[in-house]
C-alpha positions as CSV (number, residue, x, y, z in Angstrom):
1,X,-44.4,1.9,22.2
2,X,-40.6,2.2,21.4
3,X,-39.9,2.1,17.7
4,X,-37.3,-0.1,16.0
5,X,-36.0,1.1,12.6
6,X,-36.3,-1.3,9.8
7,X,-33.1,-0.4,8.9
8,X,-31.5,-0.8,12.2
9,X,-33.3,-4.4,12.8
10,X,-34.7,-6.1,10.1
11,X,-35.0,-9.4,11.7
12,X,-37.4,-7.9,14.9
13,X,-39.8,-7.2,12.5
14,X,-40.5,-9.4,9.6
15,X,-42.6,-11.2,11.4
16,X,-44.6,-7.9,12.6
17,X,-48.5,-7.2,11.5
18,X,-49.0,-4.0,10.6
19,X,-52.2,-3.3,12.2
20,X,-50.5,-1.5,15.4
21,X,-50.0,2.1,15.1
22,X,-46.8,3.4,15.8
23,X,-45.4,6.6,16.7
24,X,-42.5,8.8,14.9
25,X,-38.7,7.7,14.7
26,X,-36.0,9.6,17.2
27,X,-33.6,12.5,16.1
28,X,-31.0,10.1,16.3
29,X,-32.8,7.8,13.6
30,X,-34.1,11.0,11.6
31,X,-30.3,12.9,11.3
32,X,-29.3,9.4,9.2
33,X,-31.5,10.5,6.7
34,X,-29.0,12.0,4.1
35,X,-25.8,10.2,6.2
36,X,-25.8,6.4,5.3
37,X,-29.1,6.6,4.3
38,X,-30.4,8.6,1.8
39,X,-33.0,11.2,2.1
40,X,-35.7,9.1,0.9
41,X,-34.4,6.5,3.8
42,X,-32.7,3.8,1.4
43,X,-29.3,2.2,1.9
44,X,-26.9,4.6,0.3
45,X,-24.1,1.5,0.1
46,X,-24.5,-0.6,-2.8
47,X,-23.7,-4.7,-2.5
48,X,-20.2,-5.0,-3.4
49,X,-21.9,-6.5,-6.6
50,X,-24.6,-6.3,-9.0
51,X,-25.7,-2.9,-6.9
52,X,-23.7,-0.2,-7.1
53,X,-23.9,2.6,-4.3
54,X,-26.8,5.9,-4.7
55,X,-24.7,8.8,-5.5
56,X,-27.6,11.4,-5.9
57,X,-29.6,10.2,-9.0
58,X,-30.1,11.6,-11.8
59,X,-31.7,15.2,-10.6
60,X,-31.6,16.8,-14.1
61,X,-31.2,16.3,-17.9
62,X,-28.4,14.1,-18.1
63,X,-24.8,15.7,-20.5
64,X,-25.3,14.7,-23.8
65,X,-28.6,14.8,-23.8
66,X,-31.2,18.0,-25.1
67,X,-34.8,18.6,-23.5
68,X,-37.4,20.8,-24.7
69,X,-40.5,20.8,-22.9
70,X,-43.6,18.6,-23.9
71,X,-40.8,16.3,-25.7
72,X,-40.5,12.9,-24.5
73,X,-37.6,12.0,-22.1
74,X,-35.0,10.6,-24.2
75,X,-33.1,7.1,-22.9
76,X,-30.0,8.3,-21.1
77,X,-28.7,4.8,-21.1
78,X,-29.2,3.7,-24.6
79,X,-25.7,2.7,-25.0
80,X,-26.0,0.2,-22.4
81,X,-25.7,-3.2,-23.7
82,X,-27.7,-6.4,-22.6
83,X,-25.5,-7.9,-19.3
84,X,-27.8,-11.7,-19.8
85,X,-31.6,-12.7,-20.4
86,X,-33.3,-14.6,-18.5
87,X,-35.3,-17.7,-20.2
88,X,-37.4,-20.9,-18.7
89,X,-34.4,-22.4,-19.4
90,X,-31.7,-20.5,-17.5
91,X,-34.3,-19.1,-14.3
92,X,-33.3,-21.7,-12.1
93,X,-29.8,-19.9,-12.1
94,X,-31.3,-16.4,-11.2
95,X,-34.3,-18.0,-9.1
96,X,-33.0,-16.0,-5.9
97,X,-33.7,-12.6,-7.6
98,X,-37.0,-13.5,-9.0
99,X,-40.1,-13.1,-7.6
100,X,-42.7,-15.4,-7.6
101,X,-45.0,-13.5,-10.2
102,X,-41.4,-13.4,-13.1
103,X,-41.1,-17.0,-12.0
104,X,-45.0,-17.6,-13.3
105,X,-44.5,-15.9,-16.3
106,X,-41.5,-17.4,-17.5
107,X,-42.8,-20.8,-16.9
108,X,-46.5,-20.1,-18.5
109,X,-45.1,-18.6,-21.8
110,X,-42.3,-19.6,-23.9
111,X,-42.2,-16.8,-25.4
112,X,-41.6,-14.5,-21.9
113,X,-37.9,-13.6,-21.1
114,X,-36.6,-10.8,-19.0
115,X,-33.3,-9.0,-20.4
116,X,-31.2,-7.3,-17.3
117,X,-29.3,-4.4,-17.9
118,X,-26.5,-2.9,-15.6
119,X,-28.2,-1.7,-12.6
120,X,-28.5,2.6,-12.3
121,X,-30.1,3.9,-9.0
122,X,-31.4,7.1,-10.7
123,X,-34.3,8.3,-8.0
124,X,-33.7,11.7,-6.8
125,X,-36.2,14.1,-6.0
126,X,-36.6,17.6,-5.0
127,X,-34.4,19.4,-2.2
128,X,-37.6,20.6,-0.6
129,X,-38.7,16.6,-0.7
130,X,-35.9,16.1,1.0
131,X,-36.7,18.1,3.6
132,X,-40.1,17.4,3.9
133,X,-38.8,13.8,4.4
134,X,-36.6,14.7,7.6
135,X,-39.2,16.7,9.4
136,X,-41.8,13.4,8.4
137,X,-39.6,11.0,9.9
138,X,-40.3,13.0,13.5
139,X,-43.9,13.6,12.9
140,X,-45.7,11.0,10.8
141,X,-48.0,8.7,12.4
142,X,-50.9,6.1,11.6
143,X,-53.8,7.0,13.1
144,X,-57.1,5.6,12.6
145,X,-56.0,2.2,13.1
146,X,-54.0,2.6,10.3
147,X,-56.2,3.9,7.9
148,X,-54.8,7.5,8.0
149,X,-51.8,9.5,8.7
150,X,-51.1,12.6,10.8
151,X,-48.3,15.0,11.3
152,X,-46.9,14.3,8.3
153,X,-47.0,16.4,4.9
154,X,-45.7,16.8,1.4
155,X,-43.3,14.2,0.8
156,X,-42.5,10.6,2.2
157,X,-44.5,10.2,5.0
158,X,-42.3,7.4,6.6
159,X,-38.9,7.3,5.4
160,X,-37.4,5.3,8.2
161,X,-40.4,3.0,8.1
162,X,-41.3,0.7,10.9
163,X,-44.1,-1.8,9.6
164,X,-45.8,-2.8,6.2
165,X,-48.6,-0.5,6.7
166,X,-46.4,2.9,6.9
167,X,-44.3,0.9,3.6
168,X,-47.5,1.5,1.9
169,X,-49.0,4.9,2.8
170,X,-45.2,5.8,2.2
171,X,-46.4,4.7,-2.0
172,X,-50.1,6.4,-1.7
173,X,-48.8,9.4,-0.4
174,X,-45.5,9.3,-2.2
175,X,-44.0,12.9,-3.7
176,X,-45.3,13.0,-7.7
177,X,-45.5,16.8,-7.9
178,X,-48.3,19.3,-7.0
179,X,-50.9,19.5,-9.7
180,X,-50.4,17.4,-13.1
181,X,-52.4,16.4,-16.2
182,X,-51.6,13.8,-18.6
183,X,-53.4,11.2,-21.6
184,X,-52.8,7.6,-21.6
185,X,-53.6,4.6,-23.3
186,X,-55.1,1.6,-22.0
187,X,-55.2,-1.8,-23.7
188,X,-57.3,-4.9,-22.6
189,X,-55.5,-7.7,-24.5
190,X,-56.9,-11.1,-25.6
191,X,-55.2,-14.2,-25.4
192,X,-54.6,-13.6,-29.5
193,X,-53.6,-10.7,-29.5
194,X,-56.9,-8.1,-29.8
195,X,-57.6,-5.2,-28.2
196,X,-59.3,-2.0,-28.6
197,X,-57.2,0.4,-27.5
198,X,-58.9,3.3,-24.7
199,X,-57.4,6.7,-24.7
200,X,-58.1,9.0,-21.1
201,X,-57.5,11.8,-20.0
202,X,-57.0,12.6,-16.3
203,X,-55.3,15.1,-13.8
204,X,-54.9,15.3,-10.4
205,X,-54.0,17.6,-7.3
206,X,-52.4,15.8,-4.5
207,X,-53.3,18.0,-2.0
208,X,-50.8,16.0,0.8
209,X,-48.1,17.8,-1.3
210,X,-49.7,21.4,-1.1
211,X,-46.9,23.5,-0.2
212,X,-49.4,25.8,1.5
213,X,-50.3,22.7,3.8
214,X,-48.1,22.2,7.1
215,X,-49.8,18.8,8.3
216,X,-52.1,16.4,7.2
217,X,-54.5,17.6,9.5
218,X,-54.9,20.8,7.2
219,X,-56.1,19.2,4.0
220,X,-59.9,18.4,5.3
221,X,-59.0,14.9,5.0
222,X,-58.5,14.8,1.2
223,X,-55.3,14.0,-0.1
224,X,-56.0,14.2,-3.6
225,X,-58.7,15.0,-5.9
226,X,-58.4,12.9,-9.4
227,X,-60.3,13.4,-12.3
228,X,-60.4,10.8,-15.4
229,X,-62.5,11.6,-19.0
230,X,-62.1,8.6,-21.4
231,X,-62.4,10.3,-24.7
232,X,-61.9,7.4,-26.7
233,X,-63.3,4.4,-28.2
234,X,-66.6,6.5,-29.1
235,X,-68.6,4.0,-27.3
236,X,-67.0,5.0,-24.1
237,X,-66.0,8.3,-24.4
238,X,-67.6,10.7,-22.1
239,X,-67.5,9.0,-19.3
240,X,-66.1,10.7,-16.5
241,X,-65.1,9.6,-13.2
242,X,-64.1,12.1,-10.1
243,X,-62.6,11.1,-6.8
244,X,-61.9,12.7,-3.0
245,X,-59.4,10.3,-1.9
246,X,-59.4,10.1,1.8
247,X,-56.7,10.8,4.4
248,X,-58.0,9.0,6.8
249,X,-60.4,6.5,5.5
250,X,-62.2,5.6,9.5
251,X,-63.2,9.6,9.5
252,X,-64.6,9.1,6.4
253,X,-64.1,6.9,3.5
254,X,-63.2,7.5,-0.2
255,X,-65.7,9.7,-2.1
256,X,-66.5,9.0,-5.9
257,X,-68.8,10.0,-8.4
258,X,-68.9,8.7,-11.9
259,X,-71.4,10.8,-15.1
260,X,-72.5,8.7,-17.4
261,X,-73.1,9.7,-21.2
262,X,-75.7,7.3,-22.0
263,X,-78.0,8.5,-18.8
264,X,-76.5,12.4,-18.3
265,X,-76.3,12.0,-15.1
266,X,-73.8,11.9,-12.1
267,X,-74.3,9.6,-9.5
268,X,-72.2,8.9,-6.5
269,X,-70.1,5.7,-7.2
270,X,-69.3,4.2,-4.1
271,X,-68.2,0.7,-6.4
272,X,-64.8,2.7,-7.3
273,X,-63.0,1.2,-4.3
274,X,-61.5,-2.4,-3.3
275,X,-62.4,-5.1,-5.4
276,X,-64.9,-3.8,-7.9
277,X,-63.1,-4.0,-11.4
278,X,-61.0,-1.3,-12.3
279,X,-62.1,1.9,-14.5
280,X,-61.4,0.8,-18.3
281,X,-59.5,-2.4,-17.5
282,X,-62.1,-5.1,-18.8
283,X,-62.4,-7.0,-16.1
284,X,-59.0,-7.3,-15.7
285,X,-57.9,-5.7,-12.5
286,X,-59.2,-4.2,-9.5
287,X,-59.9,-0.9,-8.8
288,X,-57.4,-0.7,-5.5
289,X,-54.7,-2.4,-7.9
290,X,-54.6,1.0,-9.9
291,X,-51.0,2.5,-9.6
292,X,-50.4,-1.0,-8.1
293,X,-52.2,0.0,-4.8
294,X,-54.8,2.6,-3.9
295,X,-57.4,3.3,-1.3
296,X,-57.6,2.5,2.4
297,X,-55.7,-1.1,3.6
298,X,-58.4,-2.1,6.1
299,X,-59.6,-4.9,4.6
300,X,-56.0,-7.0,5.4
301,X,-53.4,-7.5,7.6
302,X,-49.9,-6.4,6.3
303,X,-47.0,-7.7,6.7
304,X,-43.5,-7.1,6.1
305,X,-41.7,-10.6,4.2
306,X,-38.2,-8.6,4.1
307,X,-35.6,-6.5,1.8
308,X,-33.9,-8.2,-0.8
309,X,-32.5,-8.4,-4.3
310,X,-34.8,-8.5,-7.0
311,X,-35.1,-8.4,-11.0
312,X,-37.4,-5.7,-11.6
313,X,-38.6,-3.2,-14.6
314,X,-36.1,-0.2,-13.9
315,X,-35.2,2.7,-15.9
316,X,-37.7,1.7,-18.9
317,X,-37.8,4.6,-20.7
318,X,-37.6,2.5,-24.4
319,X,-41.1,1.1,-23.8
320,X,-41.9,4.1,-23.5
321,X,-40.8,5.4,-26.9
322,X,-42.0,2.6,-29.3
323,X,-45.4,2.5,-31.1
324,X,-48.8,0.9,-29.5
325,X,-48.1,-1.8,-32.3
326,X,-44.4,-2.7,-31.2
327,X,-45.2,-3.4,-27.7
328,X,-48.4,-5.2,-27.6
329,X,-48.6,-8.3,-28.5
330,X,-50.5,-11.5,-27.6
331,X,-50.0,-12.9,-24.0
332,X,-47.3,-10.2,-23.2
333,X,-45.7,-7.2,-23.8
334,X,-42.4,-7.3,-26.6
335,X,-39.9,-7.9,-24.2
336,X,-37.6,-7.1,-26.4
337,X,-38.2,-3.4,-25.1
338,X,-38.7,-3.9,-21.5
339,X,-35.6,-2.9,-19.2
340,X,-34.9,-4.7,-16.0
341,X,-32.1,-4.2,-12.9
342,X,-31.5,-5.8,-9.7
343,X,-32.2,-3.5,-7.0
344,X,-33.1,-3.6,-3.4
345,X,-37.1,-3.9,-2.5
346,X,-39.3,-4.3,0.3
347,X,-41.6,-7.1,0.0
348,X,-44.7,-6.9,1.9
349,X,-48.0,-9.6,2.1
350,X,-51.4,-8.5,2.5
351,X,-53.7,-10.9,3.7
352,X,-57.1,-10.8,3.9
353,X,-58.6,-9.8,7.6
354,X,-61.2,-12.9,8.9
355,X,-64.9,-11.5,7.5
356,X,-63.7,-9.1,5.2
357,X,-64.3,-9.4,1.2
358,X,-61.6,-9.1,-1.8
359,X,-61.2,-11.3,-4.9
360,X,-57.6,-11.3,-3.6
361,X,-57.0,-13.2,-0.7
362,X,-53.7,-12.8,-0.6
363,X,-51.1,-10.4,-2.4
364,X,-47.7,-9.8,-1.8
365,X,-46.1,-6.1,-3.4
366,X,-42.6,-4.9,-4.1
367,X,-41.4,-1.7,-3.4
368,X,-38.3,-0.2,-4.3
369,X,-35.8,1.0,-1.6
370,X,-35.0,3.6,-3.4
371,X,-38.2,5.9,-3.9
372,X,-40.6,3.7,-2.3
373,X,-42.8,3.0,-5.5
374,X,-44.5,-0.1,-6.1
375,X,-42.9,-2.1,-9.0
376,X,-44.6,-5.7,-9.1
377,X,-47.1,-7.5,-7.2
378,X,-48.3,-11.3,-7.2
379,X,-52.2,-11.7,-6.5
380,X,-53.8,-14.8,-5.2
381,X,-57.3,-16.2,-5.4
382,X,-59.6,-17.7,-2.6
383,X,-58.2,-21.2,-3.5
384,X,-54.5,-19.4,-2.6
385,X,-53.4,-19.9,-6.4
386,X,-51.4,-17.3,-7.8
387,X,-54.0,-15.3,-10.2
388,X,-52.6,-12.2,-11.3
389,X,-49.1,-10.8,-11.5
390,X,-48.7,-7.0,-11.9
391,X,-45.9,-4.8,-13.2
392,X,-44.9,-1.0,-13.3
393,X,-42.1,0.4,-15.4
394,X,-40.1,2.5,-13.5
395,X,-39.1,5.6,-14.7
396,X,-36.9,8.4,-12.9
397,X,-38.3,11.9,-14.5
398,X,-35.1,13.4,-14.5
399,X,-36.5,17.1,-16.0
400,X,-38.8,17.5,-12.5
401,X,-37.2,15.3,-10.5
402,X,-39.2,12.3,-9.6
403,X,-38.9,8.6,-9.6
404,X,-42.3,7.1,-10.6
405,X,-43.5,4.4,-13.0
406,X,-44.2,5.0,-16.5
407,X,-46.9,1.8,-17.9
408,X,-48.1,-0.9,-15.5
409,X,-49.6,-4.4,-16.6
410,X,-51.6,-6.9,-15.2
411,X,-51.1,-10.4,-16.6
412,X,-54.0,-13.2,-16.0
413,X,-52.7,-15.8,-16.0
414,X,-55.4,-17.8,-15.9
415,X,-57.5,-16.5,-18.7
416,X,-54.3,-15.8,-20.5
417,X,-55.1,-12.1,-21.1
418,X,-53.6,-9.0,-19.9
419,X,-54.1,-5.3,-19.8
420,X,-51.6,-3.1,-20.4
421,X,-52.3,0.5,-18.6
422,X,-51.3,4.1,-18.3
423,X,-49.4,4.2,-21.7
424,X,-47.7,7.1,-22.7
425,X,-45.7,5.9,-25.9
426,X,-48.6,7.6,-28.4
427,X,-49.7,10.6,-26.2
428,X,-48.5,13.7,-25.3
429,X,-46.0,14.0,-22.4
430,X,-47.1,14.3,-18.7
431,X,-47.5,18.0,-17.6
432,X,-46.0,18.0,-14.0
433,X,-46.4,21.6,-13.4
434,X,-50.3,22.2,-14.0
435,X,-51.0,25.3,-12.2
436,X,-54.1,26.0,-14.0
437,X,-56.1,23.0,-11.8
438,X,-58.0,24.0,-9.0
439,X,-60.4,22.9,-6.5
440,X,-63.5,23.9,-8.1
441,X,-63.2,21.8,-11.1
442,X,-63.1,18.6,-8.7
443,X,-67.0,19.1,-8.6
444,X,-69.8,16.6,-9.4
445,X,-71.7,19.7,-11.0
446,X,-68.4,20.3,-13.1
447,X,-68.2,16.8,-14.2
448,X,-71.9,17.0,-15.6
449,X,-70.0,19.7,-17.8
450,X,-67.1,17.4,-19.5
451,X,-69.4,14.6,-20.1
452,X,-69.7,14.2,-24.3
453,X,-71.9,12.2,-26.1
């Protein structure tokens, strides 16, 4: 089958399920990478507006500005002033750059607002992402019926995407460095205002950006072994949970294991996958809504809804940077702290394939042009009312370079709770260049090791 560029004709394909396999773009498509597009297969133009055009990023510690490593990254925008905030009483004037899930929020709680800042396309990654991207863009395929990818390796597996299925591997498998360690917080919060706050540890290889590798076909299909030891509240810590993501989930699926302090044991956990409830979230999110989506996509059908401006959480580095207490309150976040841009995304629906089982019938993600990161999501019931609405912080790591997302939350809105995840404002820094990790301690009999009482 012929492939049609996203970026060459949107309209063809909007309409397009993602459950047909495609094959790799032409030269002709690939050698745009880096021309009008940029390497990571964005626009480069901005909109003669409220988007400016990507000029590089911001690919290292920005003048003015001192680093030292483990310190936190400092705000290289702190000057900028608020450009308006939206209210329920003003969203009707911005309604065409928010999504359903901002337009849910604002309308539940009073208290909600969103203040936009001027918009700053920071992402930049590594010249050898880059690189990895062009040679991807020839050889990247689904395979598997979608639930795997070959050819490809290292970086963005589809940067010229083609269907809402590649727009998603392209955020599993998206670049966030070679081996890395890090400690985060995670806070299930009542409607009130409680919460008791859960501290973890976890690190990660993401063997699909081995440099060793050459194709996805080398890595044994595993592309990334994750570790994760909550080592606080004492009633929970010890408890360890290890995973062998698969590449190619119809080979064979996801492998996890979880050891238990109260039993000693390891066990295989098969229940750390689709809709079970997510490690350390309370109940309140999924265990494929981690990192805003994980795991294999065969239980829906995905389609792409179409690029367009959007109000989203965008160089948030001040949330970041406050204490636990500053930014958690009751029913949301202190928005007071939270950053958002208009920028360019991809929306794409998931909908739940006829017999298949999810608590979410129907969700529908946001992915920024720009680095291909998932930055909010709206979740929907059985009944098709909107449940859950999800936001990541994103965060361009200017001392590596990546673009990822620093905290994600998960508002309910209809218990009125949310959890607020992978906080980093009390812990130490992210370690992006981990060398020390290797294979061997990805083990069930090395897990049985870390467990504490």
């Amino acid at each position: 089958m012929k492939k049609t560029s996203l970026l060459v004709s949107t309209a063809a394909i909007i309409a397009m399920s993602a459950t047909v396999a495609q094959a790799s773009v032409p030269d002709a498509q690939a050698n745009r990478l880096g021309g009008d597009l940029m390497p990571m297969g964005g626009e480069k133009a901005g909109n003669g507006g409220t988007i400016p055009a990507w000029t590089g990023g911001l690919s290292g510690v920005p003048a003015g500005l001192s680093y030292t490593a483990g310190q936190e990254l400092a705000n290289p925008f702190s000057g900028d002033a608020i450009k308006h905030t939206i209210t329920a009483a003003n969203m009707g004037q911005y309604d065409a750059v928010l999504t359903d899930g901002y337009k849910a929020l604002l309308s539940t709680y009073s208290s909600y607002k969103m203040n936009v800042y001027q918009t700053r396309r920071t992402a930049a990654f590594p010249d050898f992402v880059y690189a990895a991207n062009k040679k991807n863009a020839t050889t990247s395929e689904l395979v598997g019926g979608g639930n795997g990818i070959s050819g490809g390796i290292m970086a963005t597996a589809f940067p010229i995407a083609n269907n809402a299925l590649e727009m998603v591997w392209n955020h599993t498998l998206r670049y966030r460095a070679f081996k890395i360690t890090r400690q985060f917080a995670a806070a299930p919060v009542t409607r009130g205002g409680d919460y008791t706050m859960l501290t973890v540890q976890d690190d990660v290889i993401f063997t699909w950006s081995d440099p060793s590798y050459s194709k996805a076909e080398d890595l044994n299909n595993i592309s990334l072994y994750y570790l994760s030891n909550t080592i606080a509240p004492a009633r929970a810590a010890g408890s360890v949970v290890l995973v062998h993501e698969a590449m190619n989930s119809a080979i064979e699926p996801r492998k996890a294991w979880q050891y238990s302090p109260g039993t000693r044991r390891v066990r295989r956990a098969p229940n750390i996958a689709y809709d079970n409830p997510g490690t350390n979230s309370d109940g309140l999110s999924t265990s494929d809504s981690f990192d805003g989506y994980n795991g294999a996509p065969n239980r829906y059908d995905w389609t792409v809804l179409g690029k367009s401006e959007k109000v989203v959480a965008y160089n948030d580095y001040d949330a970041g940077l406050v204490k636990y207490a500053d930014i958690i309150r009751p029913l949301h976040l202190n928005q007071d702290h939270v950053r958002y841009e208009n920028h360019r995304v991809w929306s794409i629906e998931a909908k739940l394939k006829p017999g298949m089982r999810h608590i979410y019938a129907r969700r529908v993600m946001h992915q920024d042009e720009d680095s291909w990161v998932l930055l909010s999501g709206e979740y929907y019931d059985g009944r098709g009312e909107l449940w859950r609405v999800h936001e990541m912080h994103g965060i361009q790591t200017y001392t590596v370079p990546l673009f990822n997302k620093g905290a994600e939350v998960v508002y309910d809105l209809q218990a009125g709770r949310y959890l607020a995840l992978a906080l980093q404002n009390e812990e130490t820094p992210v370690n992006y260049n981990a060398s020390e990790l290797n294979a061997k301690r990805y083990t069930p009999a090395a897990i049985r090791q870390m467990g504490v009482r």
